[in-house]
C-alpha positions in Angstrom: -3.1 12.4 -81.9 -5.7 9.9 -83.2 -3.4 7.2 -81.4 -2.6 8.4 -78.7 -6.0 8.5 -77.9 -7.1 5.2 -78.8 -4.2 4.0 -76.7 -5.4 5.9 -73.6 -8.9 4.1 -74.1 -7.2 0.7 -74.7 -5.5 1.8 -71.5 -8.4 3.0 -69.5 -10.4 -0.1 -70.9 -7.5 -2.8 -69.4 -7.1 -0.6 -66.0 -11.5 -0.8 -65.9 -11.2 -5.1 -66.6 -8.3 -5.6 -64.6 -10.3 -3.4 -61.5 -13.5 -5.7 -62.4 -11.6 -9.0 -62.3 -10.2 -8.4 -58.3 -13.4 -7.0 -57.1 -14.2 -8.9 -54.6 -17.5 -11.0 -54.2 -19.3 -10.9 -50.8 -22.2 -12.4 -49.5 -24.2 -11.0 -46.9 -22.2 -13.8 -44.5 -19.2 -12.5 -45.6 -19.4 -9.4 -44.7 -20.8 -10.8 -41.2 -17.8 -12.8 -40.7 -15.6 -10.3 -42.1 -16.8 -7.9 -40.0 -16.3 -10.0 -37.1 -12.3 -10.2 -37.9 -11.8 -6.9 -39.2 -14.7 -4.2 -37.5 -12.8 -2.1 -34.4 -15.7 -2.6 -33.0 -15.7 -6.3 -32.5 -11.6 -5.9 -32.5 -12.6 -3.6 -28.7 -15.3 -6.3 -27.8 -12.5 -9.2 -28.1 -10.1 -6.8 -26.0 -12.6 -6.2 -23.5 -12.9 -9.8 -22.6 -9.5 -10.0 -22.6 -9.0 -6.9 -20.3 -12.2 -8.9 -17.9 -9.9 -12.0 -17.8 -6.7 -10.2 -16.6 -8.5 -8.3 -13.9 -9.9 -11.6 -12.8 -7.2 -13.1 -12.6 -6.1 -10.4 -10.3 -8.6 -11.0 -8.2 -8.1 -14.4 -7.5 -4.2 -13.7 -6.6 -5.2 -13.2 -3.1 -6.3 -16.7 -3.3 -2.4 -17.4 -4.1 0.5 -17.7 -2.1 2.4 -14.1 -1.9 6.7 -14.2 -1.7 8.1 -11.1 -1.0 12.4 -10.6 -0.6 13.7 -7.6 1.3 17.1 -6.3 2.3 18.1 -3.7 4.1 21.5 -1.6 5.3 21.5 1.3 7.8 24.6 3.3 8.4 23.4 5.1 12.1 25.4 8.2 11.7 23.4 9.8 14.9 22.1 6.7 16.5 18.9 7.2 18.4 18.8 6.9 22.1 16.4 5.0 24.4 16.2 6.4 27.8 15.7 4.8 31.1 15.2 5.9 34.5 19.0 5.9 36.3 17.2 3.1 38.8 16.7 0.5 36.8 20.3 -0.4 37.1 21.2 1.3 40.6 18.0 0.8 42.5 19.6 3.5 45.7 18.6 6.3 42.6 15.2 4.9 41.6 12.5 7.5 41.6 15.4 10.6 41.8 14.4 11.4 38.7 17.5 11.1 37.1 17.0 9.8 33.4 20.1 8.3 31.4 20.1 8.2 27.6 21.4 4.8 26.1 22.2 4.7 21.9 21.7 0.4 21.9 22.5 0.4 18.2 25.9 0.2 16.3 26.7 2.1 13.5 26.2 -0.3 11.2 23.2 -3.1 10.7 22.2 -5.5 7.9 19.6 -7.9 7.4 17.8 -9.6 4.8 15.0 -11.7 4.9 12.2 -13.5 2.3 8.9 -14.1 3.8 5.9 -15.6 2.7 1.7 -15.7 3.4 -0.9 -17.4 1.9 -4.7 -16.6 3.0 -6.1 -19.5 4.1 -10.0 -18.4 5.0 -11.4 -15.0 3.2 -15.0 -14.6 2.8 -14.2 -12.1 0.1 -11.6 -14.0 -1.7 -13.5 -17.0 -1.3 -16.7 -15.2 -3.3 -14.4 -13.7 -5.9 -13.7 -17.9 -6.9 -16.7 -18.8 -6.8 -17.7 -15.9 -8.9 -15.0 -15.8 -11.3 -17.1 -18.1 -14.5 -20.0 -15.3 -13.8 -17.7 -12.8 -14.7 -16.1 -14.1 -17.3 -19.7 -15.1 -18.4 -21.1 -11.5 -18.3 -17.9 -10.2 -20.7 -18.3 -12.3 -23.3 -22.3 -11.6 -22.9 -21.2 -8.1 -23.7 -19.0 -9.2 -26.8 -22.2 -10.5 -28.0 -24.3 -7.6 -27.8 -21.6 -5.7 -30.0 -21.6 -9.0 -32.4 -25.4 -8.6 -33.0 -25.3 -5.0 -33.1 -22.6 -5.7 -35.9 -24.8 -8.1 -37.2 -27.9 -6.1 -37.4 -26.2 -3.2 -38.7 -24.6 -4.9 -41.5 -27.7 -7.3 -42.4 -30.2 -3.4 -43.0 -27.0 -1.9 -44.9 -26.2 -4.7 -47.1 -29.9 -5.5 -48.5 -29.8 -1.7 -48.9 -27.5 -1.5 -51.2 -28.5 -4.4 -53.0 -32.1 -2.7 -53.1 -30.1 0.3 -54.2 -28.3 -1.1 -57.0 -31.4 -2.8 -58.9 -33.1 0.9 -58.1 -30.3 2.7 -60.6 -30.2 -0.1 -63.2 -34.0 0.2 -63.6 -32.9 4.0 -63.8 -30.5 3.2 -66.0 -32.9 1.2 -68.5 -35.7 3.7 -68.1 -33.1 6.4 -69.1 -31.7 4.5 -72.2 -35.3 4.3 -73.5 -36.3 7.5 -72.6 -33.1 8.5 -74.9 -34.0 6.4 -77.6 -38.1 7.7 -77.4 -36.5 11.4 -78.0 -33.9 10.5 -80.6 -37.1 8.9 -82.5 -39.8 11.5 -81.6 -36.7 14.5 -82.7 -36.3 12.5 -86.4 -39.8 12.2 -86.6 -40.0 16.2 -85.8 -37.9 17.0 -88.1 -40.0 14.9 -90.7 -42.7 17.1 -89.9 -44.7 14.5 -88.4 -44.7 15.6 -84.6 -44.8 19.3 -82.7 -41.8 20.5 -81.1 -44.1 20.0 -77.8 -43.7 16.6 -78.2 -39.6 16.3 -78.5 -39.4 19.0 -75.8 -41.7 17.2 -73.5 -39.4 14.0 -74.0 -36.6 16.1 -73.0 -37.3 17.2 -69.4 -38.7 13.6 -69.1 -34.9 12.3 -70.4 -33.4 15.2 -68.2 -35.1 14.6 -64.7 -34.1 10.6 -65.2 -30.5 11.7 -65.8 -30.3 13.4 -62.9 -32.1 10.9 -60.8 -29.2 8.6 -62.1 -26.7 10.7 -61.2 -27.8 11.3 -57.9 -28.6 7.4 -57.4 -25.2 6.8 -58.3 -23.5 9.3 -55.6 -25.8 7.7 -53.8 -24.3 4.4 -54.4 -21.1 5.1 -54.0 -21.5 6.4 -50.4 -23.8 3.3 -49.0 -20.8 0.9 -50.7 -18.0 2.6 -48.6 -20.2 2.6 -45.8 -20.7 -1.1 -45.9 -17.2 -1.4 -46.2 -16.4 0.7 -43.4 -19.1 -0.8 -41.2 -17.2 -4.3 -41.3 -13.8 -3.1 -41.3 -12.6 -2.9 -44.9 -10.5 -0.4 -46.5 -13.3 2.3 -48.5 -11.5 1.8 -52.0 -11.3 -1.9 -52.3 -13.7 -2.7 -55.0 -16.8 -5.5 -54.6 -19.5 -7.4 -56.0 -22.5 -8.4 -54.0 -23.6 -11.8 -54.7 -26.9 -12.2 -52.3 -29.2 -10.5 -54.9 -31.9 -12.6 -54.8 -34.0 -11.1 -52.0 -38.0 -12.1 -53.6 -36.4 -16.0 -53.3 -35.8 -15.3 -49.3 -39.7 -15.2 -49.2 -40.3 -18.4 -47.1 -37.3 -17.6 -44.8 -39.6 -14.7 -44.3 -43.0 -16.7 -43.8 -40.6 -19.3 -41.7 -39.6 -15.9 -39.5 -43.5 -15.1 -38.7 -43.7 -18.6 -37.1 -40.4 -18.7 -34.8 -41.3 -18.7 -31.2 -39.9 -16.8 -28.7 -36.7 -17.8 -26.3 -35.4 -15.2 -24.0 -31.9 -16.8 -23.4 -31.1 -16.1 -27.2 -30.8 -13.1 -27.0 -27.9 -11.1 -26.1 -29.3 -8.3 -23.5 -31.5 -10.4 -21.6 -28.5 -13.1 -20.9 -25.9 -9.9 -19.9 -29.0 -9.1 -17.3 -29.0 -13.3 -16.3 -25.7 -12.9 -15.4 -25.7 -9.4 -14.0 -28.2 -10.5 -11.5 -25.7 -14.1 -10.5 -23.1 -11.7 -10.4 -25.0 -8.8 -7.8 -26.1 -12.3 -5.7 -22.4 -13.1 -5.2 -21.8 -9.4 -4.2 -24.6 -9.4 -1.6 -23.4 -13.0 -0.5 -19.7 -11.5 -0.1 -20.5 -8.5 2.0 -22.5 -11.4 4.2 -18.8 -12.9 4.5 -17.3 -10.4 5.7 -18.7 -10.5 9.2 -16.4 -13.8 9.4 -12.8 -13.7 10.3 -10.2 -14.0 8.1 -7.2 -16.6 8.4 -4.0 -16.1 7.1 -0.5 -17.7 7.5 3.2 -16.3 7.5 6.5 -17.2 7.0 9.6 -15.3 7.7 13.5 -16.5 7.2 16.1 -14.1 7.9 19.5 -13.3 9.4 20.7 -10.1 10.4 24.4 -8.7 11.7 25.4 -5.3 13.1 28.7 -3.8 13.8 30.8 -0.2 14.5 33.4 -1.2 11.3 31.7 -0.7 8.2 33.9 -4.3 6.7 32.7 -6.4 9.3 28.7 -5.9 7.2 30.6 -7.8 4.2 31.5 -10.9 6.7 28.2 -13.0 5.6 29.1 -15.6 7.8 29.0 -13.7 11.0 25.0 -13.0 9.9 22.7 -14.6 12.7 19.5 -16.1 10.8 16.0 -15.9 12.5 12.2 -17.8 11.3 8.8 -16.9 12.1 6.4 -19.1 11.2 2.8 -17.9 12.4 -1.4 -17.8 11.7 -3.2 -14.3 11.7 -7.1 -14.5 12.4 -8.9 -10.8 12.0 -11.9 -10.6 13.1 -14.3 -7.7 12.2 -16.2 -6.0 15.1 -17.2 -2.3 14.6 -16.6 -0.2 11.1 -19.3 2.4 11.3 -22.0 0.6 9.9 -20.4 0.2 6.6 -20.4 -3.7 6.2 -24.3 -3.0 6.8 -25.2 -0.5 4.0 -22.5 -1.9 1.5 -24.8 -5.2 2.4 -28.2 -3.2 1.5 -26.5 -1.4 -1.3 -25.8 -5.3 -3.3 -29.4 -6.4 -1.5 -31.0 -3.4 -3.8 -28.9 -3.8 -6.8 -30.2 -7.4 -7.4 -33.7 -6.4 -6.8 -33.1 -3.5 -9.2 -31.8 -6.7 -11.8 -34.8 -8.6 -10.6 -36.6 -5.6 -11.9 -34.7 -5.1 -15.3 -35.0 -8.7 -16.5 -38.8 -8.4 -16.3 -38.6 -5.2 -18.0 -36.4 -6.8 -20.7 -39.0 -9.7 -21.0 -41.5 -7.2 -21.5 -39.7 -4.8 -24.0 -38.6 -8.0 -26.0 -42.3 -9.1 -26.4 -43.4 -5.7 -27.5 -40.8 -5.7 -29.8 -41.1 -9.1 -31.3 -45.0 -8.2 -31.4 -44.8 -5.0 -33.5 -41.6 -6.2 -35.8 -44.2 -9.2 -36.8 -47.0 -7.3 -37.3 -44.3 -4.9 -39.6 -43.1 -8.1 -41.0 -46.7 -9.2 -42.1 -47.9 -5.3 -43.7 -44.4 -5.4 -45.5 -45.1 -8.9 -47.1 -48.5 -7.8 -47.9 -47.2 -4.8 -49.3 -44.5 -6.5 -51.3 -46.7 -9.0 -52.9 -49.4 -5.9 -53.8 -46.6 -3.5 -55.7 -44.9 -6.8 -57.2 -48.2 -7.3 -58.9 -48.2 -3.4 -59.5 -44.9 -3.9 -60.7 -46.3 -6.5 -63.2 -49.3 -4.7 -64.7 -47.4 -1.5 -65.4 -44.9 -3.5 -67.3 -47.6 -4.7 -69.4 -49.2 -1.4 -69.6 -45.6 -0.1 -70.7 -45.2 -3.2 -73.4 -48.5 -2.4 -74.7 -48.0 1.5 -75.2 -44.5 0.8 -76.6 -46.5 -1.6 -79.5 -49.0 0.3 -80.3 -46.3 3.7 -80.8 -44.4 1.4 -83.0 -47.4 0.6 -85.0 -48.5 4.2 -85.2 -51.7 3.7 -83.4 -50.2 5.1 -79.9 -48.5 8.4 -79.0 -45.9 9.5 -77.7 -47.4 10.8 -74.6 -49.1 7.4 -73.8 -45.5 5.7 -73.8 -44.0 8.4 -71.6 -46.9 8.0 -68.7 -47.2 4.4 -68.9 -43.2 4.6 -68.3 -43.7 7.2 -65.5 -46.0 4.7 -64.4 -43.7 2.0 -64.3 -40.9 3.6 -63.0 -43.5 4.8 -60.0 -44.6 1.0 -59.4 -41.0 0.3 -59.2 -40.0 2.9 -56.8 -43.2 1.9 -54.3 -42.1 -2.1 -54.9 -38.1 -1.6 -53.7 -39.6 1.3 -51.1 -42.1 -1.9 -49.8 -39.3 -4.8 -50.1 -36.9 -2.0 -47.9 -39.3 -2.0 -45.2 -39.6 -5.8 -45.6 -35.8 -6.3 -45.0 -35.6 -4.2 -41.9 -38.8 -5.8 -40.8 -36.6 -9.0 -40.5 -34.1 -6.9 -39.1 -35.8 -6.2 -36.2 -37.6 -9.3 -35.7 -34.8 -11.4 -36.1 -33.0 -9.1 -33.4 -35.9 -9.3 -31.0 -36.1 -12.8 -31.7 -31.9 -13.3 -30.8 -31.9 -14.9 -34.1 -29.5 -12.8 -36.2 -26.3 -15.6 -35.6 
């Protein structure tokens, strides 16, 4: 029995390496670039350009020449009749009122033709060329909206979890102390030279950091799968972050603070740029349409007809026939609607006119109170780092002087409490520090 379980654990132990060895390392890049390949998100941003570019490019196909074959056969089993006034060919009967019904087709008729147009003036096809780099412009605007979304997203959830992680190994040392605390207080106890007081107060102290670790650790395990699942990576493969030096971003940060502002970086404000070119074109095509349009045909055919259903098979009894011709429409009267489509375009790019100042305005709010955020969280950082400092020392201090038997136990387990509470408030301040530079970075169009 004794071997089979030490073979299970030399088992468990290879499986545990072997995971360890093909985890794989990701920096907070990575996971931007892998997101960009793998997300469904970004995957539906790239189709949707894709989806832009084939409607455009049925649009312009009125701007193309159109080919179109036909054939027909018609077997006139009651052939209609045309009817004429008896006169017309005996003018002694004209006006008698006698009418005479005449079936002028044969039984059978045939004819096949190919004919071809190409629009040659269009003030709507026209537009829709001009137009056409606008549009595809504005869809790939869009797909980088989703991109910094994806971006942003990833940038909050991946320092998180980074945060998170050094959060449960500080658990995790405070716990094996607090462990090894009890063990000595419990021998010492048992010596008779502490109260039970003592060894039981350890014990909820050991107890509530065990739970904190567990539920840390949950905790962990969910923000990991949902950083994987944010860029598009299967939930179970296994990974090591490797950007875990956030305190040596500090001058990035300070380098943030001084960036100045550029509208056209970011995303929204050039979708509404090119939103507004794009309404201008619209009210500049309804304007068009009061022209004519010109367009040009071609038509080549031949056509046969006969009462003996084999005669349609003789092609060389076909007679051919061409057109060859110009078609100008010209617009007069359509119930006003050329005039309010016109006002309807007119509006929308004064409504765009109106949304791009808006957007200016929203993005210098929001670059104004993500700096000021940015500057309290830096502030903040630097005051609990120190915090962080001083309770350590505190800590070291207590745990000397309990060695040396000038301290008590109590002392140590506060001046851990402490620590562990300076520690909590120093990840809580560099949290609000990284989504600081979330949102500033996003306002600012900088998160590439």
């Amino acid at each position: 029995m004794k071997r089979l379980l030490s073979t299970i654990i030399i088992i468990a132990g290879i499986a545990s390496a072997a995971a360890a060895q093909q985890a794989t390392p990701l920096s907070l890049n990575d996971c931007m670039e892998y997101a960009l390949k793998h997300s469904y998100t970004m995957k539906n941003a790239n189709i949707d350009v894709a989806i832009q570019e084939a409607q455009l490019k049925q649009t312009l196909s009125a701007a193309l020449p159109h080919v179109n074959g036909k054939m027909d056969f018609n077997y006139f089993n009651v052939p209609q009749s045309q009817f004429l006034d008896a006169g017309t060919f005996d003018p002694t009967k004209k006006g008698l009122g006698k009418i005479q019904a005449f079936a002028f087709s044969l039984d059978y008729a045939g004819d096949a033709s190919i004919t071809a147009s190409q629009t040659i003036f269009d003030g709507s096809v026209f537009i829709a060329v001009k137009a056409r780099n606008a549009v595809m412009e504005l869809a790939k605007n869009s797909r980088d909206v989703t991109e910094e979304n994806v971006r942003y997203n990833i940038y909050k959830a991946y320092n998180s979890l980074v945060i998170a992680y050094r959060q449960y190994d500080i658990i995790k040392s405070s716990l094996s102390y607090a462990r090894s605390l009890e063990h000595d207080i419990t021998v010492t106890q048992q010596s008779g030279f502490a109260e039970k007081i003592e060894v039981e107060r350890t014990g909820v102290r050991v107890n509530n950091l065990a739970t904190d670790s567990m539920r840390i650790g949950n905790l962990l395990t969910v923000s990991e799968q949902m950083l994987k699942y944010q860029i598009g990576m299967d939930i179970n493969t296994p990974i090591v972050l490797t950007d875990t030096a956030l305190e040596e971003r500090r001058q990035t940060t300070l380098t943030l603070l001084d960036e100045q502002e550029n509208y056209d970086r970011v995303p929204e404000y050039k979708v509404l740029q090119t939103s507004l070119t794009l309404n201008e074109f619209s009210e500049k095509r309804y304007k068009m349409t009061a022209l004519p349009s010109i367009n040009a045909f071609w038509s080549q055919g031949s056509n046969y007809g006969s009462n003996r259903f084999g005669d349609m098979f003789i092609f060389n009894r076909y007679y051919a026939n061409s057109t060859i011709g110009l078609a100008l429409t010209m617009p007069i009267f359509n119930g006003f609607l050329r005039k309010n489509q016109l006002r309807e375009a007119t509006l929308n790019v004064e409504k765009t006119k109106n949304n791009i100042e808006y957007m200016k305005q929203s993005l210098d709010f929001q670059t104004a109170t993500s700096r000021a955020t940015l500057k309290n969280a830096v502030l903040q950082v630097r005051s609990q780092k120190r915090n962080v400092e001083l309770s350590s020392d505190v800590l070291d201090l207590a745990q000397k002087k309990y060695k040396a038997g000038v301290g008590s136990n109590v002392e140590v387990t506060q001046a851990q409490t402490d620590q562990l509470s300076a520690e909590t408030n120093y990840f809580s301040a560099l949290q609000d520090l990284i989504n600081a530079e979330a949102d500033l970075k996003k306002a600012l169009g900088l998160l590439k």
